[in-house]
Every structure is written in structure tokens, then in C-alpha cells.
C-alpha positions as CSV (number, residue, x, y, z in Angstrom):
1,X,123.6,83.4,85.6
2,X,120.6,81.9,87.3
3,X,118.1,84.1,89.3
4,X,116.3,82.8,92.0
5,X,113.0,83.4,92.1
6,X,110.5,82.9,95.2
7,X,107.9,80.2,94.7
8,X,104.4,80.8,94.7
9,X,102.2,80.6,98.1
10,X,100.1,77.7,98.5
11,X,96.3,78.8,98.6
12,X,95.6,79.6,101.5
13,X,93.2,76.9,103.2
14,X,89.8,79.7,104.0
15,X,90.3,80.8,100.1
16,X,90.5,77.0,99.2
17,X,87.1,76.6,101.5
18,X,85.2,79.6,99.8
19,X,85.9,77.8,96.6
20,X,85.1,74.0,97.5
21,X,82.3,75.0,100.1
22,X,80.6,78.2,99.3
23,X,80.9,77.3,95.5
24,X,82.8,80.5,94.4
25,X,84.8,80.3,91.0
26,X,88.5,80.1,90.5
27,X,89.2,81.9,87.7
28,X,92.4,82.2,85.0
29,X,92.6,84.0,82.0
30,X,90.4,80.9,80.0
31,X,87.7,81.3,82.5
32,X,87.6,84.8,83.4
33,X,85.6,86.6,80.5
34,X,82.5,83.6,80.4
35,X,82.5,84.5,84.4
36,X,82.2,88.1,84.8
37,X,80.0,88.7,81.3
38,X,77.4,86.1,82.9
39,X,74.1,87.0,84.1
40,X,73.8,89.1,87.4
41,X,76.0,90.5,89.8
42,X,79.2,89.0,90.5
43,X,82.1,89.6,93.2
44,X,85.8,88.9,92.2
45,X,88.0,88.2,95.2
46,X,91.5,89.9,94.4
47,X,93.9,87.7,96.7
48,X,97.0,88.0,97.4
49,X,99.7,85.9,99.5
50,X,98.2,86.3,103.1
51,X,101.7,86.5,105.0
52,X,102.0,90.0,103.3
53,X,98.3,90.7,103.7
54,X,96.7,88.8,106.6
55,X,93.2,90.7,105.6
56,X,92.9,87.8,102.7
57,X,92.1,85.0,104.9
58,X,89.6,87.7,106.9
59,X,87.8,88.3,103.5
60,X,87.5,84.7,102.4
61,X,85.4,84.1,106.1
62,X,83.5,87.3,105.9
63,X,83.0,87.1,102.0
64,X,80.2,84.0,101.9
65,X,78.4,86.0,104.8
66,X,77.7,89.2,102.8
67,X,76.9,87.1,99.9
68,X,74.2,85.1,102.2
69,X,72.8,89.2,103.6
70,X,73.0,91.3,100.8
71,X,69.8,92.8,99.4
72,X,70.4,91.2,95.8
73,X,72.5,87.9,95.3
74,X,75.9,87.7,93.6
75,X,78.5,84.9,92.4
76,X,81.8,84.7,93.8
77,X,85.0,83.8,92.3
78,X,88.7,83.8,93.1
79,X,91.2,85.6,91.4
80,X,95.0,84.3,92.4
81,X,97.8,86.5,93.1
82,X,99.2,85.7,89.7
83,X,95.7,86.2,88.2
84,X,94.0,89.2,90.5
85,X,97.5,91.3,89.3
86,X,97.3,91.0,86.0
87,X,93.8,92.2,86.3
88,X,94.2,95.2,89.0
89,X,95.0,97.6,86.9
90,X,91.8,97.1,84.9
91,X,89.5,97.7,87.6
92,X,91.2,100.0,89.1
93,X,92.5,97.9,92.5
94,X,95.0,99.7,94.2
95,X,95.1,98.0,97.7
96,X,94.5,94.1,98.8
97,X,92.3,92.2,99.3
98,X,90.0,93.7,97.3
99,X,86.6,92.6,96.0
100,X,85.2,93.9,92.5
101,X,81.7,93.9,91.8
102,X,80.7,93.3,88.3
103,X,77.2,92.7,86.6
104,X,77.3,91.2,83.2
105,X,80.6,92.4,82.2
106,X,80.1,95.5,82.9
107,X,82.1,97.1,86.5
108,X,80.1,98.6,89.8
109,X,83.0,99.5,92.1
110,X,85.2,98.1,94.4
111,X,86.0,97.8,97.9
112,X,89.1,97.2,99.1
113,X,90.6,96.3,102.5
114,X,88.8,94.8,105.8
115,X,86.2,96.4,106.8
116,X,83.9,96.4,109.4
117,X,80.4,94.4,109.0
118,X,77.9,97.5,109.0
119,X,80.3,99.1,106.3
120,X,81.1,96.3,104.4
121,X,77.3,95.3,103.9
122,X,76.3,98.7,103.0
123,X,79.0,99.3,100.6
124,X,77.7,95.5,98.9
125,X,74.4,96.4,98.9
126,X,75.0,99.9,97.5
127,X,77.2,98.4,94.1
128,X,74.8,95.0,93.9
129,X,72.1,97.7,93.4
130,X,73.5,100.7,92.1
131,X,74.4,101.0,88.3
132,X,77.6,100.2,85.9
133,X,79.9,102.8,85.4
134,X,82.8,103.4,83.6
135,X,86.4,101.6,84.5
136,X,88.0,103.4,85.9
137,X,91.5,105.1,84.6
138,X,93.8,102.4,84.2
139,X,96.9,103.0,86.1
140,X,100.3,101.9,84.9
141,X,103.4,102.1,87.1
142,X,106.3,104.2,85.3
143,X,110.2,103.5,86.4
144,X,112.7,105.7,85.1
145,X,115.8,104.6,83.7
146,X,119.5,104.8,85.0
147,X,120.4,106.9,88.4
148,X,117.8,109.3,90.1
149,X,117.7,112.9,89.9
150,X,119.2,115.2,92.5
151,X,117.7,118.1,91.5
């Protein structure tokens, strides 16, 4: 027995436009650790297939604009669905789009959803010039097995 499984959404064309004209980084699992443990502040675009999450295409437009008015500059780079799942728990995501700010390996926060300019550049500003913490607690989705309580 075969089971189907639903392809993979194209890029969306905005994301592919951050990448080829704003020269942000699409990253995999070769490139990812040479990326974020580079020198200076860095934002990771967690996408995700923007029929289920419209905001994605929102946040590729919007993202090259904070970049451009933030108080310090950062690198940008792309993490695929595939990719930016993998990789959520890590940092913590719990909603998408979501961008992760970094500086050389080490994690500043995250902000996640659409949000309005004045908040959105604040927030930037505020982890492109605040300090590293710790990752958060990693978060790991528990099923349980065979047929659900009733008590």
C-alpha cells in the first residue's frame, strides 16, 4: 500500500525576490551553521507554504524594509518549510512566519506573525541591539498511543 503524499509548494515568487534581489540566503542543513555563526546580526525567515499562512508573502515585502531602517544592519536568509521546521523547535518558533534574530551563533529573540511597522521596527531594533540569551526550552510535541481517555 502506497500513501499519497502532498507535494511541496513552489517558493513563493516575493520569498524568491527577497533572495535574488535583496541578496538574503537560502539556507539547508549544509549551509545553515557557516550562516548564523558568521559575524553580526542576522535574521532567519521561517516560511511556510503561504496558502495556509498568507502573512509569509507580507514578511518577504516588509522584511528588506526593516533591514534598510533598523538602527544596526543584519543579514537575511530563508529557511524553507522543510528547513524552517526542522529548526522551530530549536529557537523556540511557535507560530509563522517568524523571523529569528541571531548574532554570531548565538540567539536574540524572535518575532513572530505580521505586525504592524512601528512594532515590527521597534521589536528589530530592540534584539539587533540587545544581548544573546539563552534558547529557549525546546519544545517537543508528545502523541499518546492507542484510544483517548474518557476520564
Amino acid at each position: 500500500m502506497t500513501v499519497a503524499t502532498r507535494p511541496a509548494p513552489a517558493e513563493p515568487p516575493l520569498v524568491t525576490r527577497l533572495v535574488d534581489a535583496h541578496g538574503a540566503a537560502r539556507l539547508d542543513e549544509a549551509t545553515f551553521d557557516a550562516f548564523v555563526s558568521a559575524p553580526g546580526e542576522a535574521a532567519l525567515f521561517f516560511t511556510e507554504d503561504p496558502v495556509r499562512f498568507r502573512e509569509v508573502t507580507d514578511v518577504a515585502v516588509i522584511l528588506p524594509e526593516l533591514a534598510a531602517a533598523a538602527a544596526r544592519p543584519f543579514r537575511m536568509a530563508v529557511l524553507p518549510p522543510p528547513f524552517a521546521n526542522a529548526k522551530a523547535a530549536t529557537y523556540g518558533v511557535r507560530r509563522w512566519p517568524a523571523l529569528v534574530f541571531v548574532r554570531q551563533g548565538e540567539w536574540l529573540g524572535n518575532i513572530e506573525g505580521l505586525r504592524d511597522w512601528a512594532e515590527y521596527l521597534a521589536a528589530v531594533n530592540e534584539l539587533v541591539t540587545g544581548e544573546a540569551r539563552p534558547l529557549p526550552a525546546r519544545v517537543i510535541p508528545v502523541a499518546a498511543a492507542g484510544a483517548p481517555s474518557c476520564h
